[in-house]
C-alpha positions in Angstrom: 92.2 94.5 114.3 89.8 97.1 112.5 90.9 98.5 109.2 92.6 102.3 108.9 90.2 104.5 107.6 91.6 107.4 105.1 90.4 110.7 104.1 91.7 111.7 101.2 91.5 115.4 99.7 92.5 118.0 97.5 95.2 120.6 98.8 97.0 123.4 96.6 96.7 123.2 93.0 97.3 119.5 92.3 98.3 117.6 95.9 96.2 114.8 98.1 96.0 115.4 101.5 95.8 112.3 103.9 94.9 111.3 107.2 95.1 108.1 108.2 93.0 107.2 111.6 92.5 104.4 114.0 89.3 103.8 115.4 90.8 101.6 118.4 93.3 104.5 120.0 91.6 107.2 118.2 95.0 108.3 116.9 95.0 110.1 113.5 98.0 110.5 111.3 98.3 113.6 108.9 100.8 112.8 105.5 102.2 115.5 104.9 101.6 118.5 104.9 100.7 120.6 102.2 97.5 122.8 103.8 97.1 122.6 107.7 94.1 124.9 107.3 92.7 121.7 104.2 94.0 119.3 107.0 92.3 120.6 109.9 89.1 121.6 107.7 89.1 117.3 106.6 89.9 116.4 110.6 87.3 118.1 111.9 84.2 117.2 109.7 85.6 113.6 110.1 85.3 113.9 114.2 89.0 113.1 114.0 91.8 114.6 116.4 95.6 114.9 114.5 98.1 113.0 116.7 100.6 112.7 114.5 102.0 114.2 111.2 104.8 112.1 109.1 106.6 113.6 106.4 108.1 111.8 103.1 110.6 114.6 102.1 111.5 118.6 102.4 109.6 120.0 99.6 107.1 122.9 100.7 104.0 121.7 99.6 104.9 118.4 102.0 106.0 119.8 104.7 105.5 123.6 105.1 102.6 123.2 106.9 104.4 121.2 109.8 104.5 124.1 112.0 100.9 125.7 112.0 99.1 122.3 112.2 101.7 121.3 115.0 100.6 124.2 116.9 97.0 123.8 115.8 96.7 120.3 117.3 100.3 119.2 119.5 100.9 116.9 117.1 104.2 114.9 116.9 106.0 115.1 113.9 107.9 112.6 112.2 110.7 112.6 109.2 113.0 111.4 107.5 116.6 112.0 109.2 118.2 112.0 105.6 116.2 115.7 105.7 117.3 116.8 109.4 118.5 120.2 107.8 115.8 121.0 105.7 112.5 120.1 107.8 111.5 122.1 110.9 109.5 121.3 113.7 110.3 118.0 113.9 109.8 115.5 117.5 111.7 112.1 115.6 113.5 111.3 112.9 113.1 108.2 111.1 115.7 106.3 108.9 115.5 103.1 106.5 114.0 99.9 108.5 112.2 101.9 111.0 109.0 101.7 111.8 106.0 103.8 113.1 102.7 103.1 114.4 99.2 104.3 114.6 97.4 102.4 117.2 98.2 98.4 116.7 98.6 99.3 113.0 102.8 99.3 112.1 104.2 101.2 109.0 107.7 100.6 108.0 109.6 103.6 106.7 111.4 102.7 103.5 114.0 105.4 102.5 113.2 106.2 98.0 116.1 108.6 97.1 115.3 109.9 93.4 113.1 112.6 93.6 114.7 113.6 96.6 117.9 112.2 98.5 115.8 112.7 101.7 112.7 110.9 100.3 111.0 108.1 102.9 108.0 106.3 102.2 105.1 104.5 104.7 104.1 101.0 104.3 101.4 99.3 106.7 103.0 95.7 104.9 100.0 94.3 107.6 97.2 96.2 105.9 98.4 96.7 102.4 98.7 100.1 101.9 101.7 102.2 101.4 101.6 106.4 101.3 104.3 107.1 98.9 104.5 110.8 98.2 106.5 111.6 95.2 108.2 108.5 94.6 105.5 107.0 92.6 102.8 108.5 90.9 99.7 106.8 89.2 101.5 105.8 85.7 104.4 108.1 86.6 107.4 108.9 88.8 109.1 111.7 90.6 111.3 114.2 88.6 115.0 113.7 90.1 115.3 116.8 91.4 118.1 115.4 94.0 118.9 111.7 92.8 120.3 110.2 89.9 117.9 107.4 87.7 120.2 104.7 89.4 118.8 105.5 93.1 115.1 106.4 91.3 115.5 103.1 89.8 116.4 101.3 92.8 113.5 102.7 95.3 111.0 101.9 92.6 112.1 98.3 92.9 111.4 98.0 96.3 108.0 99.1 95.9 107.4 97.1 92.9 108.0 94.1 95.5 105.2 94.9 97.2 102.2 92.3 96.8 99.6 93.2 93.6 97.0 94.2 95.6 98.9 97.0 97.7 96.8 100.3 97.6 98.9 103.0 96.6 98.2 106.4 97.5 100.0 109.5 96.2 100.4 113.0 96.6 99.5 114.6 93.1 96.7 114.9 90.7 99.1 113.9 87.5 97.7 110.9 85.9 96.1 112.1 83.0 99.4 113.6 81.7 101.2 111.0 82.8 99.2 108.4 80.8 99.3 110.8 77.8 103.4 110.3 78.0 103.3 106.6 78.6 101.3 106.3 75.7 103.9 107.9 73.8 106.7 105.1 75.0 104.6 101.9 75.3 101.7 102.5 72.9 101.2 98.6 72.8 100.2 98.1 76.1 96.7 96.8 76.6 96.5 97.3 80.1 97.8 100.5 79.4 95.3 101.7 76.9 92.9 100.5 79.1 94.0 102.7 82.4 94.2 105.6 79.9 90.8 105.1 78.8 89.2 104.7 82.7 91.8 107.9 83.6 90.2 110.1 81.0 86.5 109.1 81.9 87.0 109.6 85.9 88.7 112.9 85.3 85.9 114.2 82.7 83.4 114.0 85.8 85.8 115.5 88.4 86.7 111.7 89.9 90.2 111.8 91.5 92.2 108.7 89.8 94.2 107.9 93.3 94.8 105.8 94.9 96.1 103.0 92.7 97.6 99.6 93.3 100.7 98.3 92.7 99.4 95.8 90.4 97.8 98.1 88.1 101.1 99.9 87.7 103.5 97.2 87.1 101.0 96.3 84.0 101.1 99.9 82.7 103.8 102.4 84.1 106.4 102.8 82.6 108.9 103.7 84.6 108.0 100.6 87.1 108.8 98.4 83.7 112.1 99.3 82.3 113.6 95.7 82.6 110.4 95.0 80.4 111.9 93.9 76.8 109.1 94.9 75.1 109.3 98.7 76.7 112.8 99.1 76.0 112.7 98.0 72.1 109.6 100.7 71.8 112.0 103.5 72.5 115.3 102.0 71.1 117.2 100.5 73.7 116.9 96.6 73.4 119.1 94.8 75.1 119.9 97.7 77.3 119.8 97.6 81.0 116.7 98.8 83.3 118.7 101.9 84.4 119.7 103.1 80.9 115.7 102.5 79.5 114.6 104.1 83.1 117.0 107.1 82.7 115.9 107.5 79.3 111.9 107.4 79.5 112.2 109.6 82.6 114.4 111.9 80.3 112.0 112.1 78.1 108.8 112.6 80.6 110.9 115.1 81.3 110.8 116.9 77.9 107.1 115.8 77.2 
């Protein structure tokens, strides 16, 4: 089985645009999105045709363009059934456990609530990589615009789970303020000073810092470590539980 090849590019102000393609069926999957005219534009000088589009949640700059590169390219569109009111031009909706395939290449969808309550994320287990929208960010997390830190807390887990080496891509541009915050929770952190440090030189020369692993964030996120002793007694909750730390560093992202 060959590997997936992505293209990944800016859209909007701060989003990644990805498609996802298989060499074998020629079937090309668009996350998201954001920009049809970006996604078309990033298609066409790859030689790719979009077959598919799959959604992680509601939010405009996700899924507004579902309709225009639809009817650019017939695409079939898939999302979360958690958002059935709030996503048009849908073909399927997916739920927890289901799973959806490009080619011979299977991604489970794993339903995140926490930045939304519709949220799904794509996991090709097989090929370790996992597109995860706004769930998880490089050192950083979703606001909760929809869920509480309990659910946020939860969906994080089950990524965390995934093995070190799973590549991580994500839909925003926000890891140099992210790392600037986590430094203010967990300024202790080797490996965190260290991802800082490699953030702020790929960003000084224009060098997008995504995708990531989950390794790299379970050393140095904060908000994938709030069972972490060490994290909680930096901001004055030891012996508190992972939800109380998590609801309290993402309350204070939130006010950074």
């Amino acid at each position: 089985m060959r590997n997936l090849e992505i293209r990944q590019f800016p859209c909007l102000s701060d989003n990644y645009g990805f498609l996802v393609h298989d060499s074998e069926s020629g079937e090309t999957a668009a996350i998201d999105t954001p920009d049809a005219d970006a996604y078309l534009k990033a298609a066409s000088e790859a030689g790719w045709t979009i077959t598919q589009i799959w959604n992680t949640h509601h939010h405009f700059d996700h899924a507004g363009g579902n309709a225009a590169l639809k009817a650019a390219t017939g695409a079939t569109v898939y999302a979360p059934i958690y958002d059935r009111h709030r996503i048009t031009d849908v073909d399927h909706w997916v739920a927890d456990g289901d799973r959806v395939t490009l080619g011979v290449h299977v991604a489970n969808v794993i339903h995140t609530p926490g930045h939304t309550l519709g949220h799904v994320v794509y996991h090709f287990a097989a090929d370790r990589v996992a597109f995860v929208g706004d769930t998880l960010f490089a050192l950083g997390c979703g606001r909760l615009f929809e869920g509480s830190p309990g659910d946020m807390w939860q969906s994080l887990s089950r990524l965390r789970a995934w093995p070190d080496d799973t590549v991580i891509y994500c839909a925003h541009e926000y890891t140099q303020a992210n790392a600037a915050f986590a430094r203010s929770v967990d300024p202790d952190n080797p490996a965190l000073a260290d991802y800082a440090r490699e953030v702020g030189e790929k960003r000084a020369i224009g060098l997008p810092t995504v995708p990531t692993s989950i390794g790299k964030e379970k050393a140095a996120n904060p908000f994938l470590r709030p069972d972490d002793p060490t994290l909680a007694q930096s901001i004055g909750l030891e012996g508190s539980g992972p939800v109380d730390v998590f609801a309290e560093v993402r309350a204070r992202k939130d006010r950074f």
